[in-house]
N, C-alpha and C positions, 0 to 999 in steps of 0.2 A: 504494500500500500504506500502511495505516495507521501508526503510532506506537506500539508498545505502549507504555504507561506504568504504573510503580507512583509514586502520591503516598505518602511518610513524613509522617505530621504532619497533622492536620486540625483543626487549631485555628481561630482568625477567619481569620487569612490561607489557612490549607489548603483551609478551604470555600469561599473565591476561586478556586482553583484547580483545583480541584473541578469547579465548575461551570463553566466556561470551558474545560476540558479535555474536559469530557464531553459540550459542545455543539459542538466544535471538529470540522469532515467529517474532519479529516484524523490526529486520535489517536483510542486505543481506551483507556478506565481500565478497568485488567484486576487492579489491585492495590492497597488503601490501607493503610497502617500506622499505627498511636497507640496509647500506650501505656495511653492513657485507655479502658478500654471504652465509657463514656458517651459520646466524642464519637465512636466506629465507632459506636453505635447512630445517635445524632443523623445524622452525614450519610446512613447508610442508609434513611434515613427522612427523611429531607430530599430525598433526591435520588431515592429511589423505588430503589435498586440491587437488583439481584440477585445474593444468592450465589452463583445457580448462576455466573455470568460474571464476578465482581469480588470477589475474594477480600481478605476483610476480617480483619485480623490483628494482634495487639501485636505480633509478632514480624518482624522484618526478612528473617530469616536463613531462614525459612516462606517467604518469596516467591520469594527466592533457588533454593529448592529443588524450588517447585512450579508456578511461573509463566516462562514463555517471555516474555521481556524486550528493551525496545530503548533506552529511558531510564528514571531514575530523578528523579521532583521532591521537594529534599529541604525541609521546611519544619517543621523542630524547632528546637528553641532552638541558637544559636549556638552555644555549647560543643560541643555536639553534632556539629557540622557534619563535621568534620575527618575523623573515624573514620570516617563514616559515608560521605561525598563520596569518601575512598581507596578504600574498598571496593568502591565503586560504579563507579568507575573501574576498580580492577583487575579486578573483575567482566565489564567490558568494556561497560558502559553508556556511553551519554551522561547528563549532567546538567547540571540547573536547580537553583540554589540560593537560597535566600531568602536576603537580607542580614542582615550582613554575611557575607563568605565563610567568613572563620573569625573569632576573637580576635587569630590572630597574623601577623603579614606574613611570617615563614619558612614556614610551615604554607602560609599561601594561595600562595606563590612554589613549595612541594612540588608542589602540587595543579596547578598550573598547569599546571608540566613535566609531571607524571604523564599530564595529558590529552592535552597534544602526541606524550609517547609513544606512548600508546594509540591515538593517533589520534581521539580521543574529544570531542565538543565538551563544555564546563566553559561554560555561562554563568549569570550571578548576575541576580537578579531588581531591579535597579533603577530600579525602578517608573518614577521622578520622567524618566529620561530616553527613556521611551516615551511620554510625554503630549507631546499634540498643540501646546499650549500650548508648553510646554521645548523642542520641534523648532521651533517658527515662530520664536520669540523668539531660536535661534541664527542661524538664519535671517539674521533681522532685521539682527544684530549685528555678521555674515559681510560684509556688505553696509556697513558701517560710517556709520550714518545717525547715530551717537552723538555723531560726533567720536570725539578722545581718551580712552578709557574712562578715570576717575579713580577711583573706589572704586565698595565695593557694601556691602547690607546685608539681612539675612533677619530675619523671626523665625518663629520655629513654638512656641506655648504654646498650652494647652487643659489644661481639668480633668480628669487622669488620661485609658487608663489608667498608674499607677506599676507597675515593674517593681519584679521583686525578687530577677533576676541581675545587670543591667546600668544602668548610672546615664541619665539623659538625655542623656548628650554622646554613648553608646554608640544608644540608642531615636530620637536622631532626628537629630542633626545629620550625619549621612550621607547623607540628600535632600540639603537644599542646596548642603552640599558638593560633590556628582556636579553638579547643575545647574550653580554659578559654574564648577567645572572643565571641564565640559565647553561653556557658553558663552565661556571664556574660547581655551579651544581650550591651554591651560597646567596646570601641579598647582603648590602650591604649596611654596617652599621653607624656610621658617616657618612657626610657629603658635605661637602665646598663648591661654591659658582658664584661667582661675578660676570656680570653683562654690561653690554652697551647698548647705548638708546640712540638712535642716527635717524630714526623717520617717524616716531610716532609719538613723542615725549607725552601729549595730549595726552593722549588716549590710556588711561590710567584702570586697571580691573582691581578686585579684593586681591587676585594673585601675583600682582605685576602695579604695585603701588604709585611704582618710580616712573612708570611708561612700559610698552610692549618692546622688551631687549631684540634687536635685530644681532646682537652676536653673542655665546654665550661658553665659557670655558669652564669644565666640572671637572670636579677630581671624585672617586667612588670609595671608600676605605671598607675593605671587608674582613672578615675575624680573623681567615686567615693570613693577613698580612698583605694580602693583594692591592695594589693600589687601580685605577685605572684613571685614565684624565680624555674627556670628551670634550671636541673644537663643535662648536653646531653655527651655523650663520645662512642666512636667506637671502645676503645682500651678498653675494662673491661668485663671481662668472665660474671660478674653477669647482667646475663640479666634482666631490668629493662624496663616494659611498666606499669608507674602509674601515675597518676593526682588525687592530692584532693583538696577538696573545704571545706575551715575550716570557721564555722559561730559560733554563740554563744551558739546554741544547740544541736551543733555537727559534723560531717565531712565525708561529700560525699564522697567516691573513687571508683576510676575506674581503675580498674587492668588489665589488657589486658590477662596475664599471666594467672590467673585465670579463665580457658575458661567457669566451672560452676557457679560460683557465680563474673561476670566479675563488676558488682557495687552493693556496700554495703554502708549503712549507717552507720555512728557508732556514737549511741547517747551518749550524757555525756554533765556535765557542772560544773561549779564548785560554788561553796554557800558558803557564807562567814559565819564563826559561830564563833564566838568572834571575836579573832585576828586570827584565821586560816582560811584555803578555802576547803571545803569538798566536792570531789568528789560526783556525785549524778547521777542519771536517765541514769547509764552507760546501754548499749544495742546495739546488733549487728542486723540489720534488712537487709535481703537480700533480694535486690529490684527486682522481677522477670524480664528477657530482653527476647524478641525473639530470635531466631537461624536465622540470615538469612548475607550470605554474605555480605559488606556495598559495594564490586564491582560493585556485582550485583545490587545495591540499585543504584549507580553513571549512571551505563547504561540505565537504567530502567526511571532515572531522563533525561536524556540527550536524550532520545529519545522522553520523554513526551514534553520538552521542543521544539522539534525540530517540532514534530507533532503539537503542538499549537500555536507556536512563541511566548513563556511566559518564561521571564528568570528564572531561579533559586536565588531567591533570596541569599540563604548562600551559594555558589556557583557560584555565577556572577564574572563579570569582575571587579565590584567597589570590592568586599569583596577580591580577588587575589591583586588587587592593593596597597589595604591597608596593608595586609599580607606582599606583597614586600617592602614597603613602613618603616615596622616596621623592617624587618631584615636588611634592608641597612641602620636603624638607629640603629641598634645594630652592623653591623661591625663597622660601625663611633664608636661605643663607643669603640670595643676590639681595634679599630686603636690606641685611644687617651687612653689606661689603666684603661679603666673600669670608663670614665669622662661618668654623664648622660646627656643625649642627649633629649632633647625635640622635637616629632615629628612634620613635618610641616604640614600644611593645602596646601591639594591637590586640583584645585578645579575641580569638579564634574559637574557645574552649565551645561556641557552642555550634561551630560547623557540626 
């Protein structure tokens, strides 16, 4: 039996969604929501839909009342999520939620329990750890071919686009984050970031006091000693999608950019020979990955989960919670100048 689904939201990401849902044997899109008429014409007409079978609406509460339902994918702007994600749940839905889960870590730790009550699966759409790439490279790591992992480092910059609810720490430093936590197989219990503000000083939110940062630099401090420092910026022509993992025998990356060889090892290490340190066992090994959409990995998870009532572990409401959890400890630090902020204990006892 099918999936009924209604998609909320069909913006760039919704028309992802969209299509991927609607090619998928195993859902039916019986319902889409935006509040934009232009973009319900646009996917209708992109996607060839029919009224008579997929009811096309600005209104939520229209589906609710005339559509026969099994899950809900919600992909509106964050603020948005919370209202929208309880309802859906009290409703008796399953749901898929686009990232971040919500703004707050009480809201998202609500949401959580709310699913586990209803018996209801809650998973959030983070892309970065259904790609093929982010699975081998844990892989890899599981396997301990690094050595002693010592630190790590990302950047993600490109030319727009700029948001104009959320600063860049909120638009993007949430991929990487999920990747090193979940390569690390740890979360982190510090964080540091300082930003800049170069176009939107104005434009001031509850989490971005100072203005929306267009550039922003984190350090990650985790139990085990591991550091990591992520560049994020919106305003910089050189497109950057890269993560590595530096250990003692050398350094993972994961290059996004590189769509043939998107992770490499690159071995080396250094041997002390008198008083100098001599380079040794340099070597470049490219770690075969499959070709396979990670979208299509996210829908494919969220249907299994929905067919069996078995959460997604890296993907769950606690792993969103936490992610939230970390980036509202890193506005607190850009609020207070790059002060480190130690995360609190959320508790969980009643997942």
């Amino acid at each position: 039996m099918k999936t009924r689904l209604a998609i909320l939201g069909v913006g760039r990401w919704g028309n992802h969604l969209v299509r991927n849902f609607l090619a998928h044997p195993q859902a039916e899109v019986v319902a889409i929501a935006d509040h934009l008429s232009e973009n319900l014409k646009a996917v209708k007409d992109k996607f060839s839909l029919d009224s008579q079978s997929v009811l096309l609406t600005s209104d939520w509460n229209i589906i609710k009342q005339k559509v026969d339902l099994d899950a809900v994918v919600v992909v509106t702007p964050a603020s948005t999520h919370y209202c929208l994600i309880k309802d859906a749940l009290q409703s008796g839905y399953h749901v898929l939620a686009e990232k971040p889960l919500t703004l707050d870590p009480e809201e998202c730790l609500e949401l959580t329990r709310l699913a586990q009550q209803q018996k209801r699966q809650l998973m959030i759409d983070h892309t970065y750890l259904f790609h093929a790439a982010v699975n081998q490279g844990k892989s890899f790591l599981d396997k301990g071919k690094l050595g002693t992992l010592r630190y790590g480092y990302a950047s993600r910059t490109h030319l727009g686009p700029v948001r104009q609810d959320v600063d860049a720490l909120w638009d993007l430093a949430i991929h990487d984050i999920s990747i090193f936590n979940h390569w690390l197989g740890e979360y982190p219990f510090q964080v540091q970031a300082q930003g800049v503000v170069w176009l939107q000083g104005d434009r001031r939110t509850n989490l971005s006091p100072n203005g929306l940062g267009d550039m922003v630099w984190l350090t990650l401090y985790y139990p085990s000693g591991f550091q990591a420092q992520i560049h994020l910026c919106w305003c910089n022509p050189d497109k950057q999608r890269r993560l590595c993992v530096v250990g003692k025998e050398g350094t993972l990356i994961f290059d996004e950019m590189l769509k043939d060889e998107p992770l490499v090892l690159q071995q080396g290490y250094v041997e002390p020979k008198g008083e100098k340190f001599i380079p040794q066992g340099e070597h470049k090994e490219v770690i075969p990955v499959e070709k396979a959409e990670p979208l299509k990995e996210v829908c494919d998870s969220f249907l299994e989960s929905v067919r069996t009532n078995i959460v997604c572990k890296f993907s769950s409401g606690i792993v969103a919670t936490k992610l939230v959890q970390i980036l509202t400890s890193l506005s607190r630090s850009m609020e207070e100048n790059g002060a480190i902020v130690t995360i609190s204990d959320l508790d969980f006892s009643g997942e």
